[in-house]
C-alpha angles and dihedrals in degrees: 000000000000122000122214092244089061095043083064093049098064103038084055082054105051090046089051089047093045093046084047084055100042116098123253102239106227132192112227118204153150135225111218136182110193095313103326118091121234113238118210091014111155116233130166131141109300110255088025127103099215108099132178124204117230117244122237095280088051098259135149153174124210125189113238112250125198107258090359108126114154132067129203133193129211134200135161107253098032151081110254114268126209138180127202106244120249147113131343120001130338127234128192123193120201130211126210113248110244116303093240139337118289101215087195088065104131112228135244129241124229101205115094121256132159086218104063102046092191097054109122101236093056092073102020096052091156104041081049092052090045090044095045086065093051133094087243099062088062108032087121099044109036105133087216092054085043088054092052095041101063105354099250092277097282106048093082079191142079081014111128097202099058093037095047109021097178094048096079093101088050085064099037081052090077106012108047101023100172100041114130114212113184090193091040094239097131082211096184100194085066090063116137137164115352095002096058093058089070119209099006131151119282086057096051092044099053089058107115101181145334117226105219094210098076090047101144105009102073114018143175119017086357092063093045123101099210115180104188121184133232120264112290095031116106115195133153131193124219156124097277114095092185096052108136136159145168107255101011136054143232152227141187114217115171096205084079079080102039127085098230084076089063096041080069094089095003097070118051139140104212127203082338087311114121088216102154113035102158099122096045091053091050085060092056093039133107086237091061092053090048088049103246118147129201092260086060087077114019096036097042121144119257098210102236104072108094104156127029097204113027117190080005103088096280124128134219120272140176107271090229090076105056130074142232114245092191081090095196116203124171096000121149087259103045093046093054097052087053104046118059121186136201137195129195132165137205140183110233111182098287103355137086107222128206123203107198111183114187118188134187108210132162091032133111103211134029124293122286099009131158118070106037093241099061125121161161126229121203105210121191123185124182138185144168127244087300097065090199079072112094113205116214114234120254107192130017137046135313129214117261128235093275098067093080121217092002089050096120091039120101108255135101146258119233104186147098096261108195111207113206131193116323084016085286098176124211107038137174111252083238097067125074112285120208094188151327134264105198114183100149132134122274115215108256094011123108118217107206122207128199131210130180119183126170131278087275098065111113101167151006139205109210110190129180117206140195111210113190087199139007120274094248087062098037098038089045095049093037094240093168096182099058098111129068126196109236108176137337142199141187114202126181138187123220 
């Protein structure tokens, strides 16, 4: 008799046996360009990660897939192609990409606007609302940069404008990309439209590629391969192979995921001044030789976008394979998850001995990077049982002059301090620079601190710092939010 477990057991096997019968369902097709077929183009369903390569008459077959429907076709060199499933065999015809740049291309704007139906916002409401909180959304109009840029109008240093007069299209390079200037002034501070939202989309999407070689040397929209199109022609560059939609075209371009496209404007020696150096740290970090690129971490999905233009034309995707567009740098969080701290204490004959490690980890570059004048400041205080009594330090280092108002107390300095004629320090990277003093962090490499203090000694605060700009500029121009508190400890001897 036949149990009900073995029952079971049959109908699982002749399931198993009918699915094993049944036919896979495939999707024929050819990629064609006028009458000659593409060879290694890369085609799949669009929103879906399988992907299958042409042959060498252009040929493929695709692997149906449940709800999938449309098909699109890559090649270097052109727009993505795409073809609607059903019946019969599929032919994609791909179009060249446009023949050279037009520099008279007009711009488009990112901000939303009902008017302008090709402006980007109106389609990408969530990727405009992630890049508005960046850096990059007000690099033109940052009221800091602007300080700096041309001192307010009443701080005649640390302005760049009035140091340096002919320097103003170095900073519009990066800054204010797309700023015309018939008299070529880059006057920033003139910026409109397009030009006033910084670093925003359609400049970033009509880049094409980045040569490494000139990293440095020339930088921001110098370094940039645009290929804009002529009037009528809509076509955006990006990292998605599979983007299609009604009206516009696409192309897939891989340098989107690749860190030379950020060494544009994060690697420059300015006015012989090696003032950004990002990129180049990156080369020389753990995280390139594990393959991580900058988009890794500050690109990295948030895992909630799934489509970029919902309603718009745009599919569902899985959210691991979009990226945030918010590209946080040297926030609170992000500072903290790179920098580690720890505190230990000793008793040495009559002193009371601190041991401070401070690690960079999970970065690729060297802590803080970024703007030259950038910085961390080590701050040790220490008291006796009264803790209104503060102990002098015995043995260790003290904070220099630039620290500000913890200049005196034992702590360091972690920055590229650039020292300028007469060992003025610090010193604008505009101005001419004598040498470096380089004391920041090394991804993976401890840099280990000590502190002695006398027998009296009970306790100690130990507190790490990042500092956006040096206290003679902050403290002149009463920026009251310059420094960030990183990590802290309270020690204490028995």
């Amino acid at each position: 008799m036949l149990t009900s477990r073995s029952i079971a057991l049959i109908g699982l096997l002749l399931v198993t046996a009918a699915l094993v019968t049944l036919p896979i369902r495939q999707t024929d097709g050819i990629v064609m360009h006028g009458n000659a077929p593409i060879k290694k183009a890369t085609v799949r369903w669009q929103g879906e990660c399988e992907r299958t390569i042409t042959d060498s008459r252009g040929r493929f077959r695709l692997r149906d897939r449940l709800g999938a429907h449309r098909v699109t076709a890559y090649a270097s060199g052109y727009r993505i192609a795409s073809a609607e499933h059903g019946i019969g065999r599929l032919t994609l015809r791909m179009q060249a990409l446009p023949d050279s740049d037009n520099r008279d291309y007009e711009w488009i704007e990112p901000h939303p606007d009902p008017a302008k139906p090709n402006n980007c916002a109106n389609c990408h409401a969530e990727i405009h609302r992630e890049w508005q909180s960046s850096a990059h959304a007000a690099s033109a109009v940052n009221s800091k940069f602007l300080s700096l840029f041309d001192g307010d109008g009443k701080h005649p240093t640390w302005n760049a404008r009035k140091e340096h007069p002919d320097g103003a299209a170095v900073c519009a390079a990066c800054h204010v990309p797309t700023l015309r200037s018939a008299s070529l002034d880059y006057d920033i501070r003139e910026a409109k439209a397009d030009a006033r939202s910084g670093i925003h989309c359609d400049a970033c999407h009509k880049v094409t590629d980045v040569p490494a070689d000139k990293l440095g040397l020339l930088f921001g929209r110098d370094a940039l391969e645009w290929l804009r199109p002529t009037a009528g022609d809509a076509i955006t560059y990006g990292p998605l192979d599979d983007a299609v939609r009604p009206g516009e075209s696409f192309a897939y371009m891989p340098v989107y995921r690749q860190s030379r496209y950020c060494g544009a404007c994060h690697e420059g020696i300015v006015f012989g001044v090696h003032a950004y150096g990002t990129y180049s740290e990156w080369l020389e970090s753990p995280a390139k030789k594990q393959g991580k690129q900058c988009q890794d971490c500050h690109m990295a999905p948030t895992g909630t976008l799934t489509n970029i233009a919902p309603r718009k034309g745009g599919v569902e995707r899985r959210p691991e394979t979009l990226a945030s567009h918010a590209m946080p740098g040297a926030t609170a969080a992000m500072l903290r998850r790179a920098v580690s701290m720890q505190v230990a204490t000793r008793i040495e004959k009559n002193d009371r001995v601190l041991e401070i490690e401070i690690v960079a980890n999970h970065v690729g570059h060297r802590v803080p990077t970024g703007y030259v004048d950038r910085h961390l400041v080590l701050v040790v205080k220490a008291a006796a049982a009264d803790a209104n009594h503060v102990v002098d330090l015995t043995r260790g280092e003290r904070l220099p002059q630039s620290a500000g108002a913890w200049s005196g107390l034992p702590g360091r300095i972690y920055a590229k301090r650039l020292i300028g004629e007469k060992d003025r320090t610090p010193t604008p990277f505009w101005l001419p620079v004598e040498r470096v003093d380089d004391t920041r962090l090394f991804p993976g490499q401890p840099d280990r601190r000590t502190f002695a203090f006398p027998a009296s000694t009970k306790r100690a605060t130990v507190e790490l710092w990042h500092r956006r700009f040096w206290a003679e500029v902050a403290e002149s121009r009463g920026w009251r939010d310059n420094d960030t508190l990183i990590a802290s400890a309270i020690v204490t001897w028995d």
